[in-house]
MIGU-964566 format. One line per field, with one value per residue (C-alpha): residue number from 0; residue in three letters; x negated, y, z. Coordinates in pm, 1 decimal, always signed. Layout:
BEGIN
nr (NUM|...) $
rest (ALA|...) $
xx (X|...) $
yy (Y|...) $
zz (Z|...) $
//
This chain:
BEGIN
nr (0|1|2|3|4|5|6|7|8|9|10|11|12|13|14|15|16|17|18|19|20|21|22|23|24|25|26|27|28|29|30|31|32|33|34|35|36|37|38|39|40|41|42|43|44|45|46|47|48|49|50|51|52|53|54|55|56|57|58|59|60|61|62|63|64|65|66|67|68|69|70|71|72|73|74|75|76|77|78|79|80|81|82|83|84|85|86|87|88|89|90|91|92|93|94|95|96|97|98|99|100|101|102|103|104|105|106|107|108|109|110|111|112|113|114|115|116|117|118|119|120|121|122|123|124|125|126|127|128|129|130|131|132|133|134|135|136|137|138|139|140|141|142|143|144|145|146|147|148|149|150|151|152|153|154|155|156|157|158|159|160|161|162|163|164|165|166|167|168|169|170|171|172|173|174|175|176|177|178) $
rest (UNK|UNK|UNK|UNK|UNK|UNK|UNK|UNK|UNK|UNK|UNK|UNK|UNK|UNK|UNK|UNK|UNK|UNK|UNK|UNK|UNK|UNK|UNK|UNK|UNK|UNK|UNK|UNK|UNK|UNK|UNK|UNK|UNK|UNK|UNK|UNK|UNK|UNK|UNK|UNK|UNK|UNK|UNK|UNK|UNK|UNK|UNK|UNK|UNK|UNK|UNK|UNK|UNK|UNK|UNK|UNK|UNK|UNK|UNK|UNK|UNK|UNK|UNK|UNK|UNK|UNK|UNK|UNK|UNK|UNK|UNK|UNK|UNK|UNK|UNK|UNK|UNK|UNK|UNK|UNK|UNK|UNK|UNK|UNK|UNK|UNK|UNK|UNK|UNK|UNK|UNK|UNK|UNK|UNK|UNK|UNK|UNK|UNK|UNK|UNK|UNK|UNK|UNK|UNK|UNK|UNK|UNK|UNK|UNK|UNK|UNK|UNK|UNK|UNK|UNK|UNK|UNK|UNK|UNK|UNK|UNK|UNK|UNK|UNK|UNK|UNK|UNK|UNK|UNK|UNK|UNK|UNK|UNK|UNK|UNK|UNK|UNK|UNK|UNK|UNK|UNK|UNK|UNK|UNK|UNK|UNK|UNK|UNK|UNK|UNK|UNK|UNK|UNK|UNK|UNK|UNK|UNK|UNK|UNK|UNK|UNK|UNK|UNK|UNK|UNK|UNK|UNK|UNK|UNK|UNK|UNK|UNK|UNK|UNK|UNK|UNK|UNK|UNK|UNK) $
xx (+0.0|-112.7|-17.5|+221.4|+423.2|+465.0|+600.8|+854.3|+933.1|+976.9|+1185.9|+1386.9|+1407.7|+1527.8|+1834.6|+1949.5|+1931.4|+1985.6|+1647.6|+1374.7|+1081.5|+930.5|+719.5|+476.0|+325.4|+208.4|-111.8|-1.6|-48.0|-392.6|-246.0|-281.6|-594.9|-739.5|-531.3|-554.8|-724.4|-843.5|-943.7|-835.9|-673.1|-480.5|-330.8|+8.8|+361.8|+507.6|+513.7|+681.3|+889.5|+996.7|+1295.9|+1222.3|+1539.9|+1741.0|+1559.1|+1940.9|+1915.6|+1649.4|+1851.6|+1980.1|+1608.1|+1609.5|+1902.8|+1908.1|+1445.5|+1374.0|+1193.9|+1392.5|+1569.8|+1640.7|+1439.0|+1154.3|+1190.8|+1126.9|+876.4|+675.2|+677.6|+930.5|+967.4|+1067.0|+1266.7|+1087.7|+1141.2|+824.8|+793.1|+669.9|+299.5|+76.8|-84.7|-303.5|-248.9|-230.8|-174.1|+94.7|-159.2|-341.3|-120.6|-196.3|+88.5|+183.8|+489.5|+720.5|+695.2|+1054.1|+1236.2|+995.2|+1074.6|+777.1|+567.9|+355.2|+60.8|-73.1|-465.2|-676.0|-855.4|-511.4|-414.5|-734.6|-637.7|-280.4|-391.2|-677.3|-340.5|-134.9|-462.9|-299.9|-508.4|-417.7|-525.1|-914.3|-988.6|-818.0|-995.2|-1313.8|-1231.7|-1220.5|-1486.1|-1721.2|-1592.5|-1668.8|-1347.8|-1339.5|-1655.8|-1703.5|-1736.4|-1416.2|-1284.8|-1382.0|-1247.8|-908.7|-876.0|-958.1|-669.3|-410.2|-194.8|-261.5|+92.1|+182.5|-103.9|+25.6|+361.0|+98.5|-66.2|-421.9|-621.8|-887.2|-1184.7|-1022.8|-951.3|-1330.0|-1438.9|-1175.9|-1364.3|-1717.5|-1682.8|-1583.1|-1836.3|-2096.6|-1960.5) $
yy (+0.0|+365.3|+680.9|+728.6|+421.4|+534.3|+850.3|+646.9|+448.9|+751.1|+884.6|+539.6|+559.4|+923.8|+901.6|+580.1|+728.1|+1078.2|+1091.5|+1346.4|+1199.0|+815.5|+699.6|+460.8|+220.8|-125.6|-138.4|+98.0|+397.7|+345.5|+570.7|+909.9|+871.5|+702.7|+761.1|+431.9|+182.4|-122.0|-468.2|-563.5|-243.5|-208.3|-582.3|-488.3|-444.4|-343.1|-31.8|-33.1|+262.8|+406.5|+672.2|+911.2|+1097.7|+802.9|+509.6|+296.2|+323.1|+106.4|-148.9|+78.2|+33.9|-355.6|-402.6|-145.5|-109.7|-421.2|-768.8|-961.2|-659.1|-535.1|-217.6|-485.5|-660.8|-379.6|-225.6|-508.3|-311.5|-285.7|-140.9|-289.0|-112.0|-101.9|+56.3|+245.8|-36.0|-246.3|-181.3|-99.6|+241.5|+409.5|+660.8|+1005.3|+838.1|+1109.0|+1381.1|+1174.4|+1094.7|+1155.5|+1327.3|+1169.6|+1425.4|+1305.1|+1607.8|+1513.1|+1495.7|+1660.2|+1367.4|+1256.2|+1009.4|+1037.9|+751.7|+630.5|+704.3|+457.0|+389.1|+386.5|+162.2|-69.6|-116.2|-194.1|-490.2|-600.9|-627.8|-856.7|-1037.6|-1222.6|-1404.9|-1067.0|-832.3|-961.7|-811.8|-536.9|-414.3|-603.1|-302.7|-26.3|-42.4|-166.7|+96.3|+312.9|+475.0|+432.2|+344.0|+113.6|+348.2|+526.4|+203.7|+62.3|+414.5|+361.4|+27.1|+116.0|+368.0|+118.6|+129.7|-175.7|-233.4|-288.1|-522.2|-725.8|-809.4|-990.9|-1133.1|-949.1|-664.7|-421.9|-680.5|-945.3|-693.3|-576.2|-925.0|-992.3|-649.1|-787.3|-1096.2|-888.7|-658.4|-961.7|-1149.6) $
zz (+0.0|-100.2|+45.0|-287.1|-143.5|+241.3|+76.6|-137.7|+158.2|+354.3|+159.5|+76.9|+492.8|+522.1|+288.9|+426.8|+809.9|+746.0|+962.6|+864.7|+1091.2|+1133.4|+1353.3|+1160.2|+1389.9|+1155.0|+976.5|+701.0|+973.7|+779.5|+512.6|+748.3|+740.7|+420.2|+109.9|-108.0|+158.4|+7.1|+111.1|+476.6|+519.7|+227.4|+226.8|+378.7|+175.1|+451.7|+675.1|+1017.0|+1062.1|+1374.4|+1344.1|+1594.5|+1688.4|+1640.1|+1686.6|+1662.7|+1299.3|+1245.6|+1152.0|+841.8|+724.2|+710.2|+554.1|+307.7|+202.0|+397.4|+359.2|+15.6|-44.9|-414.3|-327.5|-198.8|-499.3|-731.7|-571.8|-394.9|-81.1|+187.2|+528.6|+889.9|+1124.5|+1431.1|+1828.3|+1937.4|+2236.2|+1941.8|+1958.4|+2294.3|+2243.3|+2405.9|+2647.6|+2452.2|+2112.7|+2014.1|+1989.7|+1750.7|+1492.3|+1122.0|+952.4|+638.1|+453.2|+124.6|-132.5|-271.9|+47.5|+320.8|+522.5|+781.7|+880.1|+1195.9|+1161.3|+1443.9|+1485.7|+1338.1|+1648.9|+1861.2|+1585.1|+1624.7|+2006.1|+1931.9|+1695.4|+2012.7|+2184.6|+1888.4|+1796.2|+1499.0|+1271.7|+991.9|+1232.8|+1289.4|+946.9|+989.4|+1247.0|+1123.2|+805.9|+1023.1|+1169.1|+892.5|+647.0|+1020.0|+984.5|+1378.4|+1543.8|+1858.4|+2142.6|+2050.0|+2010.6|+2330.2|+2528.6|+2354.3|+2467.3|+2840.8|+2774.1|+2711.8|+3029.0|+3260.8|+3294.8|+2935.7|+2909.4|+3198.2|+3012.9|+2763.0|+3021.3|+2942.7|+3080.3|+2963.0|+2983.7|+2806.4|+2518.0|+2534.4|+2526.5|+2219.3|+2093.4|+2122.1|+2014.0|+1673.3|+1644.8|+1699.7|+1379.9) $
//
């Protein structure tokens, strides 16, 4: 996915939901940051959107520009209607967002912070999101001492529900960068 497509998806998103502003939390949040990513980071056909004023329309997303959908279908990207509980950010991750707007219908995205991001996937560690971080930091988009300080920034708490804590994320983290 290019920047191109988050703005078409946007867009899709916004006349659906009569929303103006989307919280983009899945590995497309990438976009905000680096235009056309490629490799690892670039894999994705689908960005997770987050309406912020209204998050009870996400379901209006799914259905209507959603996995198997005829907008999916035709464009070979697609978005998921997500709640902002969905990934474990860092504390302070709103003031870092990258800001991502649709010329056609000035609706928003807000991408999360490619380190903030990083930490979130430290969190999921699924098999797609080793390279993805892997990317990041070897096209040093982030670099591992930011990455490390956003990770001890994840609130203890939130980590708990996934039964983890800051060193087991560090050790995921090293074990990484050591590859």
């Amino acid at each position: 996915m290019k920047r191109s497509d988050l703005e078409h998806i946007l867009r899709a998103a916004s006349a659906i939901t009569k929303q103006m502003r989307f919280l983009v939390v899945g590995s497309q949040a990438i976009v905000g940051t680096v235009p056309e990513p490629t490799g690892a980071l670039g894999m994705s056909m689908e960005a997770d959107l987050c309406p912020i004023d209204d998050p009870s329309v996400t379901d209006l997303i799914d259905g209507a520009i959603g996995e198997s959908s005829p907008f999916h279908e035709t464009f070979g990207y697609y978005a998921q209607g997500v709640g902002v509980e969905t990934a474990v950010l860092p504390n302070g991750w709103a003031q870092r967002v990258n800001r991502v707007l649709d010329p056609v219908s000035q609706a928003e995205g807000l991408c999360i912070d490619p380190a903030d991001l990083a930490a979130s996937k430290l969190v999921a560690w699924r098999e797609k999101d080793r390279p993805f971080i892997e990317a990041l930091l070897g096209q040093r988009i982030i670099d591992l001492q930011t990455l490390r300080a956003r990770v001890r920034d994840l609130a203890a708490d939130r980590l708990a529900r996934y039964g983890l804590d800051h060193d087991q994320l560090l050790a995921r983290l090293n074990r990484l960068s050591n590859r």
